[in-house]
Each structure stands twice: as C-alpha cells, then as structure tokens.
C-alpha positions, 0 to 999 in steps of 0.5 A: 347472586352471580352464581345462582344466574349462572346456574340459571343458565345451566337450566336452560342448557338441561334437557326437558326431559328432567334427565338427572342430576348430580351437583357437587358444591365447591370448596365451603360448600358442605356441610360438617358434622363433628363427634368427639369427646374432650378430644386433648388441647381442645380450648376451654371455652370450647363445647367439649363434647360433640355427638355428629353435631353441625360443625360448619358452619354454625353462628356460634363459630363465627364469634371470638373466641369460640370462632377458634373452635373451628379450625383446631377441630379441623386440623388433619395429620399427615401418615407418610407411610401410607399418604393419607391424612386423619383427623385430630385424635378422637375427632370424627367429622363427616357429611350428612344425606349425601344425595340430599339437599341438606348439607348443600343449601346454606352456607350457614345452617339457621334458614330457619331462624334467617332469612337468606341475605339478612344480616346478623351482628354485621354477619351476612347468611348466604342462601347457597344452593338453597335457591338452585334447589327451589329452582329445579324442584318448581320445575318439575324436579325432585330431590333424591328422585332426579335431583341430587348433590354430593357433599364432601369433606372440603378440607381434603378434597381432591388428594386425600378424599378416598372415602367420597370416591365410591360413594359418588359412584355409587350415586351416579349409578343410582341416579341412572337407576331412579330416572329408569336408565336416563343418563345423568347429567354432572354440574360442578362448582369451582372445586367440585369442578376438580373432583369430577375431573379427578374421578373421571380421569382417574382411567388415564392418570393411572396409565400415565408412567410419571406417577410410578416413576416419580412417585407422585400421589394420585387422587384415586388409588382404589382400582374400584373406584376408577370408572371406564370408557364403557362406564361413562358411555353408560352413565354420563349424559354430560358435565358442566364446569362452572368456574373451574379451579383447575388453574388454581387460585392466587387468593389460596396461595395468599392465604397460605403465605399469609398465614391466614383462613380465607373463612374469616381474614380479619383474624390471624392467630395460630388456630387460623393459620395452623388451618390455612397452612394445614389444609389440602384443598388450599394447597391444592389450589396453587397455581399449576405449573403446566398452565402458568409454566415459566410466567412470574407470578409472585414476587417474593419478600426478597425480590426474586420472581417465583414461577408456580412450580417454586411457591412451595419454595417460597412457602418454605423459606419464609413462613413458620411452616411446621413439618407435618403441614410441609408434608401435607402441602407437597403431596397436595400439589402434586396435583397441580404439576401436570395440566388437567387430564382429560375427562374422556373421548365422548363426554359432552362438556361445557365449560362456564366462566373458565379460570386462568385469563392472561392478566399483567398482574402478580402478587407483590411482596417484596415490601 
C-alpha cells in the first residue's frame, strides 16, 4: 500500500536512537466501541444490546440490512447552549488501549479470522497500521514503551473532541517519561494531521481576537489542555504530516452534497445520508476559505459558481438538510475559515505528499 511506503520512509528520516513516537490515524482510522441497551428507533434487526462491544468496524455492518446499524448508532446531536454534540441517547461509544496498538491495526478487526487483503463476499480486509507496527517493532521498538498511537473518535474530530485533548497530552507526556527524557517524535495521518495542528496551535488561535469578536468555535477551549512554547521545547522532537487535510477534501463535501457515506457509496438511504450530513469531521474537511479564496471550485445545480467559503450555501439550498445537522455543519467549518495556524517557533516539521495542488478541475453539477 502507498501509505505503508511512505511510512516506510518516515523510518528512515526517524533517528536511530528509537526516540519515541506517537501515531495519530486519519479519519476511519479507529476503532469504536458501543454500549447501549434498546436505545429508542434503533431498527429491529439490529443487536439491541451492546456492552463496549466492537462497533467499526465489524463484517456483520457491512451486509444489508444490518449495515445500517452503523450510521444510526453513530448519529450525534448538536447543544447550542453549550457548542458541543452528544451522541444518541443511551448510547456510549468510545475507543480502546489508547497508546496501544489495538484499535489502530485493521480497519476491520478479524486478523484473526483474514489475512490482511484477502477477500470476503467481494469485500476487501485492510491491514492499516498493522504493518507499520510490525515494521517498527522488528526494529528495535515497542508498543507502549517507545512506540504508541492515539485513537480517537473519528466522527467528531477536530471541533468537538474535548475529551481526546488531555489524554493525548497526558500521552506525550508519558512517552517523555518511558524513553528517560527522550522527546517524542508526532506522525499524522490525513485528519490526524489536523488534530496535531489543532493541539499545538491551540496557544496562539486562543490569542487571536477573530474568535472572541466573531464568536467562532475553537477546538480546544479547555485552558489545561493548551500546550506552550516551553511544553513543546520540552516534549516535541519533531511532527511529521503525511498527506495532511488542512486544505479539505472535495470527495467529503461531495459526500455531503451528495448525501451519501463515503464508508459505503453504493447505498444511499436515510440511515447513510443522515450520517454523511450528521458528521463533523465531514464537515470539517470542506475546502478552506483562506487556501482556495476566491477560486470557483463547484459549480452548482443552478449553474452559478461557488467559492469555498459559500458551500455551506449551497448545501442549504439544495439538500434536505435538517437543523440539527445545519448546526453541526456550521460550527464544523469554522475551522476551515482561516488558514492553518502555525504549530510553533521551533518545531521541526516535514510535511509529505502535501494537499491543495492547483488543478483546472471543479466539481460540476449543474446537470
């Protein structure tokens, strides 16, 4: 796989001295667990009860009609009051050994059952970090000692992930401490990309005046969550972005457009597009206004010409948008309305296979 050579050649650029690592996965790229107990409208043919059972991503979702299982127990609410989304009532979901390995190796957890890339009913099993992990543990690494990732709830990643910032802290910090003071090393992937930046930039988008002014919604708000110049001096050896989504992604806007998950596009019923309109990480992945400014880069069933900062426009005016998922969309592109703030003064960074390459080509649906 194309992201398993470029992890390959991360190694490479890693020091020999097995200084430690942290790894955040991109969007799917975690595993979650559910508990509930008849949680109200769940479908009938659903497992009715779940107690922190495996809930993406297991074969059993991936075959009609249980595959709508999925997308209504992943549905979030909006609170206006107080900015922040909560899941279906009476439903829990969460992410296991955070710092471990196991809720970042498979996309879909039966390694044991498949082997990685065999195929199933015409479904294909991805080994996904699994790899990567056998790579660095033959080379003199360990899992949980020098080596670690950092899971996270995908879905509300970065505007609504309160509860992955102190723990990842937390995680750095400990990493520090195991490797007897080594700084750590921070590799992302496409939307783990975004949360590092979110995390060490939280420092200066606090300072920044537009947020008060405008009442714009940071990611971090929690001021012991917010990490200085002297923390990162300290703890950070270097970050590594590798395909980073700071630009966005035209096929999430499409899937919210389109009204359709981009997990499973050939079905589009209300289950999935309640999930692709319902999702802040989609949301948050439009294009950013500041990198794309005036360019037309959709071109609406009416023929008129959108720029990135008027797509939430366009949603609004021609799809079934509900209000609680037009909330969601609007406080999740907040992060987009400003280029990505820098992550500090002296923080070595590399940056592989960037996003946002000029290209004559826009999304067309005026027919």
């Amino acid at each position: 796989m194309k992201t398993l050579l470029f992890f390959l050649l991360i190694s490479k650029i890693l020091s020999v001295d097995h200084s430690p690592i942290v790894i955040l996965p991109g969007l799917y790229g975690s595993n979650l667990y559910a508990t509930y107990d008849h949680p109200a409208g769940l479908p009938w043919y659903c497992q009715q009860k779940m107690d922190d059972e495996l809930m993406f991503l297991r074969v059993k979702f991936l075959i009609p009609p249980l595959y709508n299982c999925l997308p209504f127990l992943s549905h979030l609410n909006y609170d206006n009051e107080t900015q922040k989304v909560f899941n279906h009532p009476g439903v829990e979901i969460n992410v296991h050994d955070f710092g471990g390995d196991g809720a970042v190796d498979y996309i879909i957890k039966n390694q044991g059952n498949y082997k990685p890339n065999q195929k199933f009913q015409g479904i294909k099993f991805y080994d996904f970090y699994n790899s990567l992990i056998t790579y660095f543990s033959k080379n003199g690494y360990r899992v949980g000692q020098n080596f670690f990732t950092a899971p996270y709830d995908w879905r509300r990643g970065p505007m609504f992930s309160d509860d992955f910032w102190p723990d990842f802290k937390k995680l750095i910090e400990e990493a520090y401490e195991k490797s007897n003071g080594k700084k750590v090393t921070l590799i992302g992937f496409s939307m783990g990309c975004f949360m590092i930046q979110q995390f060490l930039a939280a420092d200066r988008i606090s300072q920044d005046p537009i947020f008060d002014q405008e009442h714009i919604k940071r990611s971090i708000n929690d001021i012991n969550s917010i990490v200085n110049e002297s923390w990162k001096e300290k703890y950070l050896e270097k970050v590594i972005f590798l395909a980073p989504s700071f630009g966005g992604s035209f096929n999430y806007f499409a899937s919210v457009f389109g009204q359709y998950a981009t997990i499973n596009l050939n079905v589009k019923n209300e289950y999935f597009k309640d999930f692709a309109m319902n999702s802040p990480s989609f949301h948050s992945h439009f294009p950013n206004f500041e990198i794309f400014g005036e360019t037309p880069i959709v071109q609406g069933p009416n023929g008129r010409n959108y720029t990135a900062k008027e797509l939430t426009e366009l949603v609004k005016n021609f799809t079934t948008i509900s209000d609680n998922n037009r909330q969601i969309m609007e406080k999740s592109i907040e992060i987009q309305k400003k280029a990505p703030y820098d992550i500090g003064d002296n923080i070595p960074l590399l940056v592989i296979y960037n996003s946002q390459i000029s290209t004559p080509v826009l999304l067309n649906y005026s027919k």
